[in-house]
Kinemage of the C-alpha trace (Angstrom):
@kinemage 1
@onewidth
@group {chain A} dominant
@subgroup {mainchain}
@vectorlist {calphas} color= white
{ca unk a 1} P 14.619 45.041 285.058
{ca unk a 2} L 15.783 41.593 284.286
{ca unk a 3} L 12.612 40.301 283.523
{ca unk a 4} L 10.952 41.436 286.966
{ca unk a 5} L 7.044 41.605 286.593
{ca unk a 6} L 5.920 45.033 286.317
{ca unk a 7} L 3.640 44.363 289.424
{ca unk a 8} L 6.440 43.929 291.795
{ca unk a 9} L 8.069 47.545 290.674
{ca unk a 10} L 8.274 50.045 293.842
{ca unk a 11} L 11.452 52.641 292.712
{ca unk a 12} L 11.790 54.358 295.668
{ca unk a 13} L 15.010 56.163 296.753
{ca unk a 14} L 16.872 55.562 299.466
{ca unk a 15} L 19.075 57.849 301.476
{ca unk a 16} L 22.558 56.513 301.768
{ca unk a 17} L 22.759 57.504 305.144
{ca unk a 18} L 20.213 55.681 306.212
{ca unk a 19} L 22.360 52.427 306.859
{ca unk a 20} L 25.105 54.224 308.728
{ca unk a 21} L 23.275 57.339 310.647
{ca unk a 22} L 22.941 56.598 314.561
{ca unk a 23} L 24.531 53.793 314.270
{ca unk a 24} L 27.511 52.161 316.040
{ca unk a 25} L 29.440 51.643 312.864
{ca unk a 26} L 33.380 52.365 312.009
{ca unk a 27} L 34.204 55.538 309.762
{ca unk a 28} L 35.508 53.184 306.722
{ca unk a 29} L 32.247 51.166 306.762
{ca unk a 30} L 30.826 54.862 306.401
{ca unk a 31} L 33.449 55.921 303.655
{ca unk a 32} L 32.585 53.146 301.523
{ca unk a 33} L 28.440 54.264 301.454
{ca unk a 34} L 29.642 57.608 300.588
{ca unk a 35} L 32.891 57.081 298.234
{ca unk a 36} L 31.405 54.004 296.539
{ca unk a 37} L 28.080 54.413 295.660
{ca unk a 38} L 25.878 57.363 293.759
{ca unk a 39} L 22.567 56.261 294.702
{ca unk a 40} L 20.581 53.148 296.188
{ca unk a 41} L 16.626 52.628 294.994
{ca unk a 42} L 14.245 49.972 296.218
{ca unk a 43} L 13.616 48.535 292.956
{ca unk a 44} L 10.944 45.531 293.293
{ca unk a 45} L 9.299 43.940 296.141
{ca unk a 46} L 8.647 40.121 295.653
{ca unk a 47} L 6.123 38.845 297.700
{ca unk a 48} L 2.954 36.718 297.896
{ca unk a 49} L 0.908 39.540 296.612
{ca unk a 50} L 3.021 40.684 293.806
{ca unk a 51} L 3.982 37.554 292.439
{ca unk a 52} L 0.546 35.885 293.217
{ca unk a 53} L 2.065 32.614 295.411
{ca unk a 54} L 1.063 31.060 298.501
{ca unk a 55} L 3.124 32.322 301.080
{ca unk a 56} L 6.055 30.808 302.479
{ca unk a 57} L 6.623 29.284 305.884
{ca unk a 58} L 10.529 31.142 306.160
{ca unk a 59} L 10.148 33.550 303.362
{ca unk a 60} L 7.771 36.548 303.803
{ca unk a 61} L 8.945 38.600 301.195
{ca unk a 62} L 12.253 39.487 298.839
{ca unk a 63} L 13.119 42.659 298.396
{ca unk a 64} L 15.460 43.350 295.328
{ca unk a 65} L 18.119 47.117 296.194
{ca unk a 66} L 19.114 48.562 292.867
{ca unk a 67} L 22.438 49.859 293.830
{ca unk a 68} L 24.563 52.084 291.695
{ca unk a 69} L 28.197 52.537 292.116
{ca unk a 70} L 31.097 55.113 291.842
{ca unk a 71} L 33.610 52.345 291.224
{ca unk a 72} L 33.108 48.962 289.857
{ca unk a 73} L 34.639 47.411 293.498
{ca unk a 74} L 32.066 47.654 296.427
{ca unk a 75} L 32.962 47.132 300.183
{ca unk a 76} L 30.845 43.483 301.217
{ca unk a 77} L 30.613 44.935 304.267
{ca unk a 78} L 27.748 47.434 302.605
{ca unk a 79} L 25.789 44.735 301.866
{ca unk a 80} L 26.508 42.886 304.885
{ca unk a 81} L 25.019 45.977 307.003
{ca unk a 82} L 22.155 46.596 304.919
{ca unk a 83} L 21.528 43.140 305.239
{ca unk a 84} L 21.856 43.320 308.866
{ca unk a 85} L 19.529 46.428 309.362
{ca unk a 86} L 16.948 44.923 307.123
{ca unk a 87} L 14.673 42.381 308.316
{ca unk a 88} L 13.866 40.901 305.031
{ca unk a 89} L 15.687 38.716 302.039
{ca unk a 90} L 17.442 40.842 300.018
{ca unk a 91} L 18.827 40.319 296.538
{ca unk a 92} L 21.547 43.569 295.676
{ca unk a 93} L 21.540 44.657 291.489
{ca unk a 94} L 25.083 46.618 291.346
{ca unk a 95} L 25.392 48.995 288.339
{ca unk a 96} L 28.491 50.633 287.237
{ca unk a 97} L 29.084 52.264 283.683
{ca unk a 98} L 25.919 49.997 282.413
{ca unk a 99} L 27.243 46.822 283.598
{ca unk a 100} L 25.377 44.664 286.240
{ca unk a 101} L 26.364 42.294 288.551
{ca unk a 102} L 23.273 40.755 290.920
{ca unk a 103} L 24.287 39.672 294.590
{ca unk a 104} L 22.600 37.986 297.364
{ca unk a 105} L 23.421 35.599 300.432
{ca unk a 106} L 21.997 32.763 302.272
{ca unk a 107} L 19.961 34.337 305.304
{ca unk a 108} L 17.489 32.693 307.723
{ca unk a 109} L 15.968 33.518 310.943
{ca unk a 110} L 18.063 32.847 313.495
{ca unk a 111} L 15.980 34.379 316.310
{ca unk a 112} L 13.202 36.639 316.656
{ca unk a 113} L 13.649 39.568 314.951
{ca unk a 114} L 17.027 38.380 313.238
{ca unk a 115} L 18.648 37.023 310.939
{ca unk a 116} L 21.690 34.649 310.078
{ca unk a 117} L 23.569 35.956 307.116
{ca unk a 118} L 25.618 33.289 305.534
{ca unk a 119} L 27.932 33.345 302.560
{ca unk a 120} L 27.642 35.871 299.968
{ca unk a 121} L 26.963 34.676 295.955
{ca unk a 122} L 27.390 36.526 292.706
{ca unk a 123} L 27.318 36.316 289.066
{ca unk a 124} L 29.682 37.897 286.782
{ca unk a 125} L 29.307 41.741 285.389
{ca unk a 126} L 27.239 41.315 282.263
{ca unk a 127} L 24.599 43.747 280.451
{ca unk a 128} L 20.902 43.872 281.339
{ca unk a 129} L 19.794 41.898 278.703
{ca unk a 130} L 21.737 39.000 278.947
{ca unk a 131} L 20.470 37.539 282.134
{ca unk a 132} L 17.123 37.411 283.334
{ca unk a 133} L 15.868 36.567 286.906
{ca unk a 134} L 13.159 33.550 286.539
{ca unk a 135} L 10.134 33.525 289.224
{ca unk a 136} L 9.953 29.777 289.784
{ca unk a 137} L 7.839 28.597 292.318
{ca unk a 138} L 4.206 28.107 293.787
{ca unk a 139} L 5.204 29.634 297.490
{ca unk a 140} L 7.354 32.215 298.894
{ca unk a 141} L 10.176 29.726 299.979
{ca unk a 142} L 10.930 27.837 297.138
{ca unk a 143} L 10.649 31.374 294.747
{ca unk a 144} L 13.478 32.359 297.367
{ca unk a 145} L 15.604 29.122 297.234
{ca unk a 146} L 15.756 28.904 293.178
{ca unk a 147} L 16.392 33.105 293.011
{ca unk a 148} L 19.557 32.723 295.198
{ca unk a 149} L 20.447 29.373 292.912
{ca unk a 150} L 20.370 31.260 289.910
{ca unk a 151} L 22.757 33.753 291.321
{ca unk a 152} L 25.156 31.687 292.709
{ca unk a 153} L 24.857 29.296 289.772
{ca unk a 154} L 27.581 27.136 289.853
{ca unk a 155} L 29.254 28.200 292.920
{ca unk a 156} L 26.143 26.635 295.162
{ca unk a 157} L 25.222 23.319 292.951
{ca unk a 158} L 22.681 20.453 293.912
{ca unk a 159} L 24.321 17.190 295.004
{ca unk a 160} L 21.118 15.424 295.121
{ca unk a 161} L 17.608 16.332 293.693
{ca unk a 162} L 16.193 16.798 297.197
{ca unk a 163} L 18.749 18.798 298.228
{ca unk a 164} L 17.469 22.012 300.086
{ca unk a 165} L 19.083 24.858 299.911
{ca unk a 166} L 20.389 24.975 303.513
{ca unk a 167} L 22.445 21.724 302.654
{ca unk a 168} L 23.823 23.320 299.821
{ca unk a 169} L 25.039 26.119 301.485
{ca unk a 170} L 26.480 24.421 304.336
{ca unk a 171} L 28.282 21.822 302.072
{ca unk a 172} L 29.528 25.011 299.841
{ca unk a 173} L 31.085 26.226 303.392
{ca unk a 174} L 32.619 23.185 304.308
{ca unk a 175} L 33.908 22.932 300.410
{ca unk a 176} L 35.471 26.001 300.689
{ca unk a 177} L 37.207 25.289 303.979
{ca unk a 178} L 38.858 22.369 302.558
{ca unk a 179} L 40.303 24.269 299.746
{ca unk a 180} L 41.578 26.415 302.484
{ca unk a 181} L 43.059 23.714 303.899
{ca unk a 182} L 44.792 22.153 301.088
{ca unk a 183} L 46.159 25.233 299.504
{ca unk a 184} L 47.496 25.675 302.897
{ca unk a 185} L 48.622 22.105 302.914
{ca unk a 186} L 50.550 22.155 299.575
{ca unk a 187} L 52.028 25.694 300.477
{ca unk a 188} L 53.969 23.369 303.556
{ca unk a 189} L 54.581 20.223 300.988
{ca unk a 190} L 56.657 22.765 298.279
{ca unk a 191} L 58.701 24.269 301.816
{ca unk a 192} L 59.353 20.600 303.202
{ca unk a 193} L 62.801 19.682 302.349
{ca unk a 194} L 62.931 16.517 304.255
{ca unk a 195} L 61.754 13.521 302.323
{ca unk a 196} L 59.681 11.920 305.401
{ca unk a 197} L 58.131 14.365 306.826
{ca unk a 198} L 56.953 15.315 302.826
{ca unk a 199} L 55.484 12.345 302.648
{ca unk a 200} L 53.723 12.520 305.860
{ca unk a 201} L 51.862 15.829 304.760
{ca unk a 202} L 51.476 14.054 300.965
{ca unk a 203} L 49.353 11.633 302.767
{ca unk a 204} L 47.384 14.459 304.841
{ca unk a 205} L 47.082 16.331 301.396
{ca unk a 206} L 45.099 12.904 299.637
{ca unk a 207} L 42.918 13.000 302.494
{ca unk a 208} L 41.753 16.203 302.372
{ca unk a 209} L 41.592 16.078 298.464
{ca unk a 210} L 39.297 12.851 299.182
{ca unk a 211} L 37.289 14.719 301.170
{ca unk a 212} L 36.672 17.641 298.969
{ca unk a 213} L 35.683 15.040 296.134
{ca unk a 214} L 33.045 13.077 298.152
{ca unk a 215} L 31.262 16.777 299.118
{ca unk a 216} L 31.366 18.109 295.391
């Protein structure tokens, strides 16, 4: 599937209730696993022995959920929990009607045993065979970084050459607050009836447009 090696196939089933039985969870988290999805399979496991790298110094291995749904829309909070529960990089496939969309987030070891989960990237819905997942890379870590750049493609771009991937994410964050901010911003320029106090948040508005242009 999407140009996967055969060697890295595993297509095991996995119960739904897996990532909401025992657990502390709230009943619409557990709704969603049940309304939204038909089935989830461990589709591939990429790791040094399957894709015959060196081993990465972050990265021990990426496992890739094939996860097909009842509806195209699918609760984040899924993934966020099997993320969570999983102590392992995960990439998601979603299927619905024989469309795909591939998902998969930022996450790093944040303490023994854990893991930070950052922002979540996509690509569009598209067929099977027009996208295909590249394995670029001589170790673990950089297969890892430039799988997670081909999913978020554009929405997680390289300023610099030598920019890692943790930059990118972190400027993509800040990026995205500031378009928070200045959406909020002109939302209070278009109320402002009085001419000064307009300006004054004009001038607050170039700023943060300034800013958003030297992180781009």
């Amino acid at each position: 599937m999407f140009g996967l090696p055969d060697k890295t196939y595993v297509g095991t089933l996995v119960p739904k209730k897996k990532f909401y039985e025992n657990l502390a969870i709230d009943k619409k988290l557990e709704r969603s696993f049940i309304d939204q999805i038909v089935s989830i399979r461990w589709g591939h496991k990429l790791s040094a022995d399957t894709l015959n790298v060196e081993k990465g110094s972050t990265v021990e291995e990426v496992e890739i959920f094939h996860i097909k749904l009842k509806t195209r829309e699918l609760d984040l909070n899924v993934l966020r929990q099997m993320d969570s529960q999983l102590h392992y990089h995960l990439i998601f496939i979603l299927e619905f009607e024989e469309q795909y969309q591939l998902w998969t987030c930022y996450k790093e070891e944040s303490a023994k045993d854990a893991f930070k989960v950052e922002n979540y990237y996509h690509t569009d819905w598209m067929t099977e065979d027009t996208f295909s997942l590249r394995i670029d890379g001589l170790n673990m870590d950089t297969v890892y970084e430039n799988l997670v750049r081909q999913i978020a493609g554009e929405a997680l771009p390289k300023k610099k050459d030598d920019e890692s991937l943790r930059e990118s994410v972190e400027r993509s964050i800040r990026a995205e607050e500031l378009r928070k901010q200045i959406a909020a911003m002109e939302h209070k320029v278009r109320r402002e009836k009085q001419f000064n106090k307009q300006t004054g948040l004009n001038t607050e508005l170039k700023k943060l447009r300034q800013k958003l242009e030297e992180i781009v």
